[in-house]
N, CA, C and O atoms as a GROMACS GRO file, in nm:
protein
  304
    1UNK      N    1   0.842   0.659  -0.793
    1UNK     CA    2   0.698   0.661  -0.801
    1UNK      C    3   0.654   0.605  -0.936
    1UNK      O    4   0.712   0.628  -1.042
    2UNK      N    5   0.552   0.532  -0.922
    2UNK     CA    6   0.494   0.474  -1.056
    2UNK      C    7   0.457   0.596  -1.118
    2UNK      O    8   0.475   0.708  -1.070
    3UNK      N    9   0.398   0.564  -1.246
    3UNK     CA   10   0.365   0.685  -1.368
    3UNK      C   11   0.252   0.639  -1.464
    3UNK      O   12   0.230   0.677  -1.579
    4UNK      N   13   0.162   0.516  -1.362
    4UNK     CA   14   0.064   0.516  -1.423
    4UNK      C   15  -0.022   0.616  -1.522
    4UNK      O   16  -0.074   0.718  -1.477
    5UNK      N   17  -0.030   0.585  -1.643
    5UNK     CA   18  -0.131   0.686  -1.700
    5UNK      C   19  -0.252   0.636  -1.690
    5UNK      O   20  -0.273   0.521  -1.731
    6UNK      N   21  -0.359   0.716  -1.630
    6UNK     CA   22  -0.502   0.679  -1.564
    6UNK      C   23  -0.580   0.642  -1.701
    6UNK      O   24  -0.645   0.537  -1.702
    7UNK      N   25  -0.578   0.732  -1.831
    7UNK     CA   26  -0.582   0.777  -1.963
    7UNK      C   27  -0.603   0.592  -2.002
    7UNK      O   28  -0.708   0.542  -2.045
    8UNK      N   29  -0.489   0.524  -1.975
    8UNK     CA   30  -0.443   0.418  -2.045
    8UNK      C   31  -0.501   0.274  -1.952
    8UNK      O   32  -0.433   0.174  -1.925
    9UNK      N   33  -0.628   0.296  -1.919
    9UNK     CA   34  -0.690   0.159  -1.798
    9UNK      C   35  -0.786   0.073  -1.955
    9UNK      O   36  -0.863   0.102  -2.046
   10UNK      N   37  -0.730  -0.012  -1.913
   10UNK     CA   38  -0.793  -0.108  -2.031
   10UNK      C   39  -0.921  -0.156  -2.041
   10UNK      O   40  -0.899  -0.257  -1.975
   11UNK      N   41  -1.007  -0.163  -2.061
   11UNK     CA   42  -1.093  -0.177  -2.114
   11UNK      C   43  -1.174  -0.285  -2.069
   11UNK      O   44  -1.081  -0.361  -2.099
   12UNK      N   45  -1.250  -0.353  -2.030
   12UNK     CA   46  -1.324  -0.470  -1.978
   12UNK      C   47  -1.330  -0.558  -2.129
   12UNK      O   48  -1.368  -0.511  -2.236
   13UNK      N   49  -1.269  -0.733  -2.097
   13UNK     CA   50  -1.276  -0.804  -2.185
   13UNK      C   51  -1.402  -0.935  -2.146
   13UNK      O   52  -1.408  -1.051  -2.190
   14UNK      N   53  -1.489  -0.865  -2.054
   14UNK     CA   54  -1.550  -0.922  -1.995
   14UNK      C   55  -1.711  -0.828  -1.950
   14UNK      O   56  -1.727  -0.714  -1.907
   15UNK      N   57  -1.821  -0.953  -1.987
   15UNK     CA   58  -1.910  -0.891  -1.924
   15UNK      C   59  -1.960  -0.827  -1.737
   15UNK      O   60  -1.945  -0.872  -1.623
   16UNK      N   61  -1.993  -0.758  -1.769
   16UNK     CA   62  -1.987  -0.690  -1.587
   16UNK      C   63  -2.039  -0.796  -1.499
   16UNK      O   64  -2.000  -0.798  -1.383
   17UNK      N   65  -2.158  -0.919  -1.557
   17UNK     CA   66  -2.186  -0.992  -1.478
   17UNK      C   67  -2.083  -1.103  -1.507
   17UNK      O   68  -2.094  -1.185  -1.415
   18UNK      N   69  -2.024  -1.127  -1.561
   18UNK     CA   70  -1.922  -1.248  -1.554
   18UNK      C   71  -1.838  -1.253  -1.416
   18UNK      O   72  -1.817  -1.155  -1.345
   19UNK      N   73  -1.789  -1.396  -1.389
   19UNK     CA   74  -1.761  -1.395  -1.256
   19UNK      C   75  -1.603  -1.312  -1.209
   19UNK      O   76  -1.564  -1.254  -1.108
   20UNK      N   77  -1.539  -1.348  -1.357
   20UNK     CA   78  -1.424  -1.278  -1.326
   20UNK      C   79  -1.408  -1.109  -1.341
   20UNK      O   80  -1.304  -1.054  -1.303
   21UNK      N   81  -1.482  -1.057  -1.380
   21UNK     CA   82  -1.535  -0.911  -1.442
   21UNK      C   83  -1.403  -0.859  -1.271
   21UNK      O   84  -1.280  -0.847  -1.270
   22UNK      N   85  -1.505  -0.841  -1.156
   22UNK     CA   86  -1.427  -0.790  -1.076
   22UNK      C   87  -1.280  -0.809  -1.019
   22UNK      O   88  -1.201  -0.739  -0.955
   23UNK      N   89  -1.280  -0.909  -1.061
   23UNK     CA   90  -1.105  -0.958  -1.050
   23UNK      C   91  -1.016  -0.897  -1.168
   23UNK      O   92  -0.895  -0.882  -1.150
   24UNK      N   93  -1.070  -0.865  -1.275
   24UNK     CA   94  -0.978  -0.832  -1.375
   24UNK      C   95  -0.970  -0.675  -1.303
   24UNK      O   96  -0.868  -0.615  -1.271
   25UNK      N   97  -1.109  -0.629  -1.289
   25UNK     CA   98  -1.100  -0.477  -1.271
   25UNK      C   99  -0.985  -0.394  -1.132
   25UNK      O  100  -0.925  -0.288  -1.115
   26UNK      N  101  -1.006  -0.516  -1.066
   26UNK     CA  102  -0.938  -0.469  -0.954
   26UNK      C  103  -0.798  -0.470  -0.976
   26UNK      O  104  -0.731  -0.389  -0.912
   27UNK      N  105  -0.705  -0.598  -1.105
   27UNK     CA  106  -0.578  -0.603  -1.152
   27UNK      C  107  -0.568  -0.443  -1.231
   27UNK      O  108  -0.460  -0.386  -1.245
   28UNK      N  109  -0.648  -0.407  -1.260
   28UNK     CA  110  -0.657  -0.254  -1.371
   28UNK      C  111  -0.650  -0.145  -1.310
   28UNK      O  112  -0.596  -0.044  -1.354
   29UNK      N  113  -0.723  -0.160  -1.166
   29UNK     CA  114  -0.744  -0.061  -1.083
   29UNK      C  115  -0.615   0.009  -0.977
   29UNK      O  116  -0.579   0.125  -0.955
   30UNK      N  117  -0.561  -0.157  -0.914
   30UNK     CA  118  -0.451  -0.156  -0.814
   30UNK      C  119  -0.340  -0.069  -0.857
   30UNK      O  120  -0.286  -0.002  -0.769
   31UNK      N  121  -0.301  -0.061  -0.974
   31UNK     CA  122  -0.165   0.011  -0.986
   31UNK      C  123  -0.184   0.232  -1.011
   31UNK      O  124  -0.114   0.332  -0.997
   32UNK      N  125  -0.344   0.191  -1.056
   32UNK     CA  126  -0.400   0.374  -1.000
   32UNK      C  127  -0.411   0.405  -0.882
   32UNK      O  128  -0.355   0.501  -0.828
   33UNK      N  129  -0.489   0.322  -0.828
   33UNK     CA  130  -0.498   0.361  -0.673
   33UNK      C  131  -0.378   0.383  -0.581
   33UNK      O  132  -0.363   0.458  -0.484
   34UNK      N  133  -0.285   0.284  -0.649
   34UNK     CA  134  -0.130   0.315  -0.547
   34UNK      C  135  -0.081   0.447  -0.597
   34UNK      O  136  -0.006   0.520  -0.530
   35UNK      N  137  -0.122   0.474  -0.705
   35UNK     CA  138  -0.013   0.596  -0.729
   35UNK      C  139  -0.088   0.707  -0.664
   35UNK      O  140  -0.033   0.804  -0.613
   36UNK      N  141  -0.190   0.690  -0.668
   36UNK     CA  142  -0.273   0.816  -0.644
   36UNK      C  143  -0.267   0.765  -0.458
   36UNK      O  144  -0.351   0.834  -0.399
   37UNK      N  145  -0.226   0.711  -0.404
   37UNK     CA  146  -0.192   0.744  -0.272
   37UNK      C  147   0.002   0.742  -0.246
   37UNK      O  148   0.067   0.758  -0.142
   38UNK      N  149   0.038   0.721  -0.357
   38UNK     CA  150   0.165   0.715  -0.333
   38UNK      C  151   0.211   0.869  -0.346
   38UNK      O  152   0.310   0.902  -0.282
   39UNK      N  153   0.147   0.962  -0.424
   39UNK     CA  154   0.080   1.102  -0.455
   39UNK      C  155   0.072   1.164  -0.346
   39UNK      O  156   0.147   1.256  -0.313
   40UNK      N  157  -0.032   1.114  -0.271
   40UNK     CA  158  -0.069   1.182  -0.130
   40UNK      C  159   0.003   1.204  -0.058
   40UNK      O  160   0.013   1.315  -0.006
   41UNK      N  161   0.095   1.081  -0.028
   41UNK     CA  162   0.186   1.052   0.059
   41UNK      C  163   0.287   1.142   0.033
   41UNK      O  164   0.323   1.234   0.107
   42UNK      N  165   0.331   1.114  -0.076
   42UNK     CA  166   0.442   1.185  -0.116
   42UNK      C  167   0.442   1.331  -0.056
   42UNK      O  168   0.548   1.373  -0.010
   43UNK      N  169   0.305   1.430  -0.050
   43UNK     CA  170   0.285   1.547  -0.047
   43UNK      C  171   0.282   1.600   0.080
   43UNK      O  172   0.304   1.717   0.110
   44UNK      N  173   0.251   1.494   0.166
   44UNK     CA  174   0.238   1.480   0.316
   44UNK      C  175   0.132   1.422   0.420
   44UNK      O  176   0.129   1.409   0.542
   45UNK      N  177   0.025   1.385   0.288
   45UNK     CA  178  -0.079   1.308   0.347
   45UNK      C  179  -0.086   1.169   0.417
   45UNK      O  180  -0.017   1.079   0.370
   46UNK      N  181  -0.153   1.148   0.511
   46UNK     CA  182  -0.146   1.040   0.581
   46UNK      C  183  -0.206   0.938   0.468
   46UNK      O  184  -0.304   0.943   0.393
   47UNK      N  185  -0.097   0.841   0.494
   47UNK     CA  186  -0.147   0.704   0.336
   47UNK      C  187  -0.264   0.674   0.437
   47UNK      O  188  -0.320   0.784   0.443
   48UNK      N  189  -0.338   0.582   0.526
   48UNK     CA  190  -0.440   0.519   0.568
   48UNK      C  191  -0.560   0.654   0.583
   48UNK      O  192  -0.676   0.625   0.551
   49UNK      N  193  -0.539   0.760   0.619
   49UNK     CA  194  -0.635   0.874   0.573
   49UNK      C  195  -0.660   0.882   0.438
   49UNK      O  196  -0.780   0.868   0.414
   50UNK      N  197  -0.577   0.904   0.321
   50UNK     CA  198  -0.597   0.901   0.228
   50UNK      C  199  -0.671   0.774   0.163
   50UNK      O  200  -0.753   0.793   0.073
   51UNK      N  201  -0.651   0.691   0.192
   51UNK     CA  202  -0.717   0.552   0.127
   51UNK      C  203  -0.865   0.546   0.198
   51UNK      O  204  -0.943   0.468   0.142
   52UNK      N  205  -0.912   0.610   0.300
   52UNK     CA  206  -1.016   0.633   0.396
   52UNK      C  207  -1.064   0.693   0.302
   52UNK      O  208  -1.113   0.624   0.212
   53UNK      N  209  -1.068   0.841   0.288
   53UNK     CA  210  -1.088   0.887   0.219
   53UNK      C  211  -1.140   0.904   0.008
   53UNK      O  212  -1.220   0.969  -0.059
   54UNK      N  213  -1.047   0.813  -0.012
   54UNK     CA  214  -1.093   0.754  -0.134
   54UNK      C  215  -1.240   0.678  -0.136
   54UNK      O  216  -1.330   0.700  -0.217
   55UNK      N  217  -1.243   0.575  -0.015
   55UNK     CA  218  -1.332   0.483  -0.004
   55UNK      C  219  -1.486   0.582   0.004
   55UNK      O  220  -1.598   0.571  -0.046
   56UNK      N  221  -1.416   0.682   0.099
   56UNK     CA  222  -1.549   0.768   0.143
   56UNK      C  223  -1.618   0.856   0.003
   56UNK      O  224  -1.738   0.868  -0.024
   57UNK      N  225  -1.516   0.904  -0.063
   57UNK     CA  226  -1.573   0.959  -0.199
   57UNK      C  227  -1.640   0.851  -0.283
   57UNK      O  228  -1.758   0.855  -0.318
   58UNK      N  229  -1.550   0.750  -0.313
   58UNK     CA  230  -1.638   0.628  -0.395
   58UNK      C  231  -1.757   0.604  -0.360
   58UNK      O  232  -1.844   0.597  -0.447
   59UNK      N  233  -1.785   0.590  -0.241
   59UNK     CA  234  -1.963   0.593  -0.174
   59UNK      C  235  -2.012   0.717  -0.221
   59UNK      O  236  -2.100   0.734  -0.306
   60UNK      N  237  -1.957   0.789  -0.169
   60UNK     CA  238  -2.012   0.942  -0.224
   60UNK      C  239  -2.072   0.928  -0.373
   60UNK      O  240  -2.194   0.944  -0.362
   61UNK      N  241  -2.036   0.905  -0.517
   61UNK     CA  242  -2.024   0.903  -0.614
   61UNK      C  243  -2.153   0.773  -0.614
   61UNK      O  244  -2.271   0.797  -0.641
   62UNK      N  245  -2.117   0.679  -0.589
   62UNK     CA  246  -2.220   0.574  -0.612
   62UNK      C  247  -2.393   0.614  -0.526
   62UNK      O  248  -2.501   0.564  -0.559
   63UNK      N  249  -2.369   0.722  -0.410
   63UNK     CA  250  -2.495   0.742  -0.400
   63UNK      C  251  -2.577   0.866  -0.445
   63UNK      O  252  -2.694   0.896  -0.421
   64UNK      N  253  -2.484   0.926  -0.517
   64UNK     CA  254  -2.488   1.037  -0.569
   64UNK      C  255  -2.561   0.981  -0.736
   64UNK      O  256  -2.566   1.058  -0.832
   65UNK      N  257  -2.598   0.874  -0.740
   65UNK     CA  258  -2.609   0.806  -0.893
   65UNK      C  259  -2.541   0.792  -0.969
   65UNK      O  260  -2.593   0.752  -1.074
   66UNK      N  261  -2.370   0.816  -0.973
   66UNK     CA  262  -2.306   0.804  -1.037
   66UNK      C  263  -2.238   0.647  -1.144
   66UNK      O  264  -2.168   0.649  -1.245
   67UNK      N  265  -2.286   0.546  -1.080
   67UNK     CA  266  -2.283   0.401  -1.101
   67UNK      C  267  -2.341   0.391  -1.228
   67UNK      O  268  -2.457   0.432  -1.221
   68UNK      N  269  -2.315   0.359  -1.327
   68UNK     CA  270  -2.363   0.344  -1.488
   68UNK      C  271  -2.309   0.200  -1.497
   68UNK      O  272  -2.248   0.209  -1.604
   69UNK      N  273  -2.290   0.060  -1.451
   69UNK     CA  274  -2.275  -0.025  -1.488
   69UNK      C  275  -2.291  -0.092  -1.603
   69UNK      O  276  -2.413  -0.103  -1.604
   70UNK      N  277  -2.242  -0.158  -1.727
   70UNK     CA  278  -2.210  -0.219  -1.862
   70UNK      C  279  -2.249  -0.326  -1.841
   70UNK      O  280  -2.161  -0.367  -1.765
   71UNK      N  281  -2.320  -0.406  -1.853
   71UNK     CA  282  -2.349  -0.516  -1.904
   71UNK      C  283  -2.282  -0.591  -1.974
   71UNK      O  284  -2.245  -0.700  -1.930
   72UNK      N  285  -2.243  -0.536  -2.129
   72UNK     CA  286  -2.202  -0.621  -2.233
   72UNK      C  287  -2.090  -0.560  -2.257
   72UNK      O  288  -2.073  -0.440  -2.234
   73UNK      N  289  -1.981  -0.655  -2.316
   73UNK     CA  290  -1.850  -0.579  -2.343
   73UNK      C  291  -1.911  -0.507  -2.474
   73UNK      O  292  -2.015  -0.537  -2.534
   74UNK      N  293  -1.793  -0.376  -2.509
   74UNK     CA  294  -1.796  -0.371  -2.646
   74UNK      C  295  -1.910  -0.244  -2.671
   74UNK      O  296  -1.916  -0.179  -2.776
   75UNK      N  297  -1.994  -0.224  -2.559
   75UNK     CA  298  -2.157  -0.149  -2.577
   75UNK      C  299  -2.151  -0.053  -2.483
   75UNK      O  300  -2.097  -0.086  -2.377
   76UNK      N  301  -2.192   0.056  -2.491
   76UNK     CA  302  -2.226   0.159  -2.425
   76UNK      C  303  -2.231   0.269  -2.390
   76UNK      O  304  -2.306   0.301  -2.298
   0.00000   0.00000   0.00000
């Protein structure tokens, strides 16, 4: 199992509207998200439930107002 530390996600070298902003984030993101279903799995959870599930909280959170989007690197 990976051993991502969540602690250790780097930092945006890029503004949020820049085009590559979401491509970097998602290279930053991919190796948490696996662990944290590799986690699930491990425990006995169904991996495609679990990743369902993630998706469904992330909505949750974004309509809940949780979305604080950055603009500028470096600020906020």
């Amino acid at each position: 199992m990976d051993t991502t530390n969540i602690n250790k996600i780097a930092p945006p070298q890029r503004a949020a509207t820049e085009l590559d902003y979401e491509t970097d984030l998602r290279v930053v993101l991919e190796p948490v998200l696996t662990e944290v279903l590799d986690t699930a799995e491990s425990a006995g959870w169904d991996r495609r439930k679990a990743a369902y599930t993630v998706m469904f909280l992330a909505a949750r959170q974004l309509s809940a107002g949780k979305s604080t989007p950055k603009t500028d690197v470096g600020k906020g």
